[in-house]
N, C-alpha and C positions, 0 to 999 in steps of 0.2 A: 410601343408608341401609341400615346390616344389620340385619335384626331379630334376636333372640337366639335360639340354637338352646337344645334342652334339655339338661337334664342326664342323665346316664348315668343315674343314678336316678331317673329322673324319678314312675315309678308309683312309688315307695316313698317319695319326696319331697311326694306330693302328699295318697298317704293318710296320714301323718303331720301335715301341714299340716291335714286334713279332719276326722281324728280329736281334735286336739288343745284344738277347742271357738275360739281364734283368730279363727275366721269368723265368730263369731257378735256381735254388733252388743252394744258393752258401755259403758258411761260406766266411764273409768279415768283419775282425775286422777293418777296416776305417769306416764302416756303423757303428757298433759298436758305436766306438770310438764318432762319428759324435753326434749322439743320444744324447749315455750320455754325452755330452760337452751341448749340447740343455738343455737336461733336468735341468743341475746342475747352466745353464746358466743363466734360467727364471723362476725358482726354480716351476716347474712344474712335474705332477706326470707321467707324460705320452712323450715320443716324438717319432715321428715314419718316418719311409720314405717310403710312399705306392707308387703303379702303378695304376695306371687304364686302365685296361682291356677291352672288350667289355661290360660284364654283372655283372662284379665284380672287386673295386678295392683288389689287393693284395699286403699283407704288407711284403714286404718285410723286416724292421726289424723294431723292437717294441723296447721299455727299458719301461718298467712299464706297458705297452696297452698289450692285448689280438693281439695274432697273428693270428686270424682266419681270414681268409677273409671275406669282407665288400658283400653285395649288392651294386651294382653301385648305384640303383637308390635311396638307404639311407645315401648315402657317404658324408660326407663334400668335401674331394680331390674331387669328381665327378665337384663340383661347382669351386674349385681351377683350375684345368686344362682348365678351359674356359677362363680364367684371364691374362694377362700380369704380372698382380701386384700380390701384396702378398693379400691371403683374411682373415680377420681378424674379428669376432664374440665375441664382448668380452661380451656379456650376450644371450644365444643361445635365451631366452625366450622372448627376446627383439625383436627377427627377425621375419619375421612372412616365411621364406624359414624350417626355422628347430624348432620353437617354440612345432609343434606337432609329430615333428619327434623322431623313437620310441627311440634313442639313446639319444635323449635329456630329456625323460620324465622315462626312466626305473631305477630301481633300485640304478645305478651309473650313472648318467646322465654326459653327457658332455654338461655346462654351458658354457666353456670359448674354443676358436679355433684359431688359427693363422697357414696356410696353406701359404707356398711359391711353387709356379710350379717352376719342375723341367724338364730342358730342355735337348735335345739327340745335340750332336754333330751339325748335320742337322738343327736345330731349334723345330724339335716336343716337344710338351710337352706332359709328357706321366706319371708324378705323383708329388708329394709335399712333401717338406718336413715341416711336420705339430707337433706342440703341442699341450697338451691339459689340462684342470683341468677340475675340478668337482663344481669352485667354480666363478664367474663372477670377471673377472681384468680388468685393466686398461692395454692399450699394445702404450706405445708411440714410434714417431716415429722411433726412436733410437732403439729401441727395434725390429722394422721392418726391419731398418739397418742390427742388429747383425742378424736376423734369413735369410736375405737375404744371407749373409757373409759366413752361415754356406751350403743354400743350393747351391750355388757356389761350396764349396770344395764338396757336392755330386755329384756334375756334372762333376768335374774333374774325378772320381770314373767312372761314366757311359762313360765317353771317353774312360777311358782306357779300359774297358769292351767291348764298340764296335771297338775295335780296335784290337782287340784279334781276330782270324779268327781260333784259334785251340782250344779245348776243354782241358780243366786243365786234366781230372780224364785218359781220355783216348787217348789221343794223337792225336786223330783224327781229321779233320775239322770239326768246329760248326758248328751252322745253319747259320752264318755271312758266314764265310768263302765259304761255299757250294754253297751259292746264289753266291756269287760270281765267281765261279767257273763253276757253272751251266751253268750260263748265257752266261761268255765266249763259254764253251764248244759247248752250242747249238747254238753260231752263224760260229761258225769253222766247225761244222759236216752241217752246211748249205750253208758255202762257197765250203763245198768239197762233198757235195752230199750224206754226209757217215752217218749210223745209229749209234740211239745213245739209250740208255736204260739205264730207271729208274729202279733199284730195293730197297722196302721199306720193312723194317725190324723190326718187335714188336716184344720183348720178351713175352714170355707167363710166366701168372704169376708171374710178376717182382711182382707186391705189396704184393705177400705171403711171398716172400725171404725174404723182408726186415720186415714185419710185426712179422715173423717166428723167424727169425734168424741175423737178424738186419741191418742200414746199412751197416756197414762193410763186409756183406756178399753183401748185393748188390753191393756195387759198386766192389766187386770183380767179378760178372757176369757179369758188365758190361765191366770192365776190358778185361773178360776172350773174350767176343763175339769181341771186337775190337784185340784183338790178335789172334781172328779165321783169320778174317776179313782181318787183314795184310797177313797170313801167306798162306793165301787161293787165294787170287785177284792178278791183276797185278800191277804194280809199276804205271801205266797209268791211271788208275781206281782211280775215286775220291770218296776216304771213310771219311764219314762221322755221326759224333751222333749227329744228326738232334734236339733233344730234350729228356729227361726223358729215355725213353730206348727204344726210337726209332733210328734208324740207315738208312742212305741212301746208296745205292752204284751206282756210276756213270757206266757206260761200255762204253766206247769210242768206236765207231767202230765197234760195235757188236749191232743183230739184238735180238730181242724177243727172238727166239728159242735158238740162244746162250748163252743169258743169265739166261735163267730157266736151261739152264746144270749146267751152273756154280751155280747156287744157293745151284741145291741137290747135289753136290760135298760137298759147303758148310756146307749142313745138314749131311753130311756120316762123315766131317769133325768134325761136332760136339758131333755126337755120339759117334767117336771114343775119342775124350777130355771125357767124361761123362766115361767113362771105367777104365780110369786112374787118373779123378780127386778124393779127397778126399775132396771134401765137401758132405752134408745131402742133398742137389737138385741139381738138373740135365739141363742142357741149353734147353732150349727148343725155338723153335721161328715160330711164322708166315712171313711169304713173299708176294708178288706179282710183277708182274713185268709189266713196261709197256715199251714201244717203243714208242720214240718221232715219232709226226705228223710233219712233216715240216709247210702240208699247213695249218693244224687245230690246232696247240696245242701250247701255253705260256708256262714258265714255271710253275704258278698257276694250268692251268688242268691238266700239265702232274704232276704235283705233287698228285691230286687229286685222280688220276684214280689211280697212283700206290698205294697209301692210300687203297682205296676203293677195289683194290685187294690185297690186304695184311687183311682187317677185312673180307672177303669173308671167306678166310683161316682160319681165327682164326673162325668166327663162325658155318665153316663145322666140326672145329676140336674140338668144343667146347673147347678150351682152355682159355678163359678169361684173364683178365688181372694179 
C-alpha cells in the first residue's frame, strides 16, 4: 500500500480548506441531490463528496458509503487531491498503491474508484468528488466527462459557501468573515496606535447537550450564547462563531484589562439567562483573553494564545467539552 504524500502546498491548501467554513457540519440538499444524481448516474452503490483534512479525509456527504471519517493515510481522495485530473482505479487489486490497502481487502472491499478533485474558488484543491463499487468496471472516457460535470456543480456549492462571511444558525460572522475582519481590524489599530483584544469562547459541555437532549437543543445554546453576545457587546465589537461552539469577540479599542470586565459581565449575564430559561442545562462557558502585540503577534498567534487561555480555564474548571 502507498499512502499519499502531500502536496507542495500543502500549508496553504489546508488553511484555505480551514478558512473557507467547509468543515463545518451543514445539512445541504445540493450535496444531496449531487450524490444521488452520481450514484443513479453510474449505477454505482456508493458516491460521496469528501475533504481532506490534515490527518483525516472527512465525508462530508455519503448516499450508500459509511459517513465515518477516513484516515488520510488510507484514503483514496488523499491520492485524488494531488491530481489535476480525475483518478480512476477501475480494479483496486490491479494497483499496487491500494492492492493491500485495508479498504480494499476487508469484508466490503472497494474494487472499483473514480475520484475527481474538487477545487475552492482560489484554486486549492481540498477534496473529490468520488464513486465507488464493490465490483471491478470499466470507466470510459465519457464517463470521466459526466463525473467531471457533476464535480463542477460541487464547486459552484463550495463558492457560494465561501462567499458567505455570516453564519446560517446564528447570525453571527463565520470564521470567513472574522479573518476577514480581523485582519482589517489589526492593521487600523496599527495605523492608529490603539489596542485591540481577542476574546475566545468554548461552551462547556456542548457534546452532553446534544448527545443528552439532542440537536435541537444545541443549536438552541448556541443560539442562546450568540444573543448573550449581541445583547452584551458593542455594536463596534466583532462577534463571531468561529467554529462548532466556539465563539470569538473582537474589542476594538480596548486593552486586556478591559476586556476581562466585559467578559464576566458576560458570565453575570449569563447566569442571569440560566434563572429564567426553561430548558434541562444551563450555559455554561470557558474564556481567555488576549491583547494583540503590535511588534510580535499575526493573527495565527494571536489566535493561538487566546485558544490556549481559554483551555487553561476550562481545564482549572474541569469543565470538559
Amino acid at each position: 500500500m502507498k499512502s499519499p504524500t502531500l502536496a507542495n502546498n500543502e500549508a496553504e491548501r489546508l488553511s484555505a480548506l480551514r478558512e473557507s467554513g467547509l468543515l463545518e457540519p451543514e445539512k445541504h440538499p445540493v450535496y444531496d441531490r449531487i450524490t444521488r444524481l452520481a450514484k443513479r448516474l453510474f449505477s454505482v452503490p456508493v458516491a460521496m463528496i469528501n475533504l481532506v483534512d490534515e490527518h483525516v479525509v472527512v465525508v462530508k456527504f455519503a448516499d450508500g458509503g459509511d459517513s465515518t471519517n477516513l484516515p488520510r493515510n488510507l484514503s483514496f481522495c488523499g491520492h485524488t487531491v494531488l491530481s489535476k485530473t480525475p483518478l480512476v482505479v477501475q480494479d483496486t487489486l490491479d494497483d499496487p498503491r491500494f492492492a493491500d490497502n485495508p479498504l480494499v481487502t476487508d469484508d466490503n472491499p472497494i474494487r472499483f474508484y473514480a475520484g475527481c478533485p474538487l477545487h475552492l474558488p482560489g484554486g486549492a484543491t481540498v477534496g473529490s468528488l468520488c464513486i465507488i463499487d464493490h465490483q471491478p468496471r470499466i470507466f470510459s472516457p465519457a464517463d470521466i466527462e459526466a463525473l467531471a460535470d457533476l464535480a463542477a456543480l460541487v464547486e459552484v456549492e463550495f463558492a457560494a459557501t465561501c462567499a458567505r462571511i455570516t453564519d446560517d444558525l446564528t447570525g453571527l460572522y463565520n470564521r470567513r468573515g472574522f479573518h476577514h475582519l480581523a485582519t482589517y481590524a489589526i492593521r487600523a489599530a496599527r495605523r492608529r496606535a490603539e489596542p485591540l483584544t481577542l476574546a475566545w469562547l468554548d461552551l462547556d459541555r456542548f457534546k452532553q447537550i446534544n448527545a443528552r437532549y439532542g440537536r435541537a437543543d444545541g443549536d438552541h445554546a448556541l443560539k442562546a450564547v450568540a444573543g448573550l453576545l449581541k445583547s452584551t457587546f458593542r455594536e463596534a465589537d466583532v462577534l463571531a462563531r468561529y467554529g462548532g461552539d466556539e465563539f470569538a469577540i473582537l474589542f476594538a479599542n480596548s486593552d486586556e484589562k478591559g476586556a476581562w470586565i466585559a467578559m464576566q459581565f458576560l458570565t453575570e449575564q449569563a447566569a442571569s439567562w440560566n434563572e429564567h430559561a426553561e430548558y434541562p442545562w444551563a450555559l455554561s462557558f470557558s474564556w481567555g483573553v488576549s491583547e494583540f502585540n503590535h511588534d510580535r503577534d499575526d493573527l495565527a498567534s494571536w489566535l493561538k494564545t487566546a485558544d490556549q487561555m481559554m483551555y487553561s480555564m476550562k481545564q482549572q474548571r474541569g469543565t470538559g467539552c
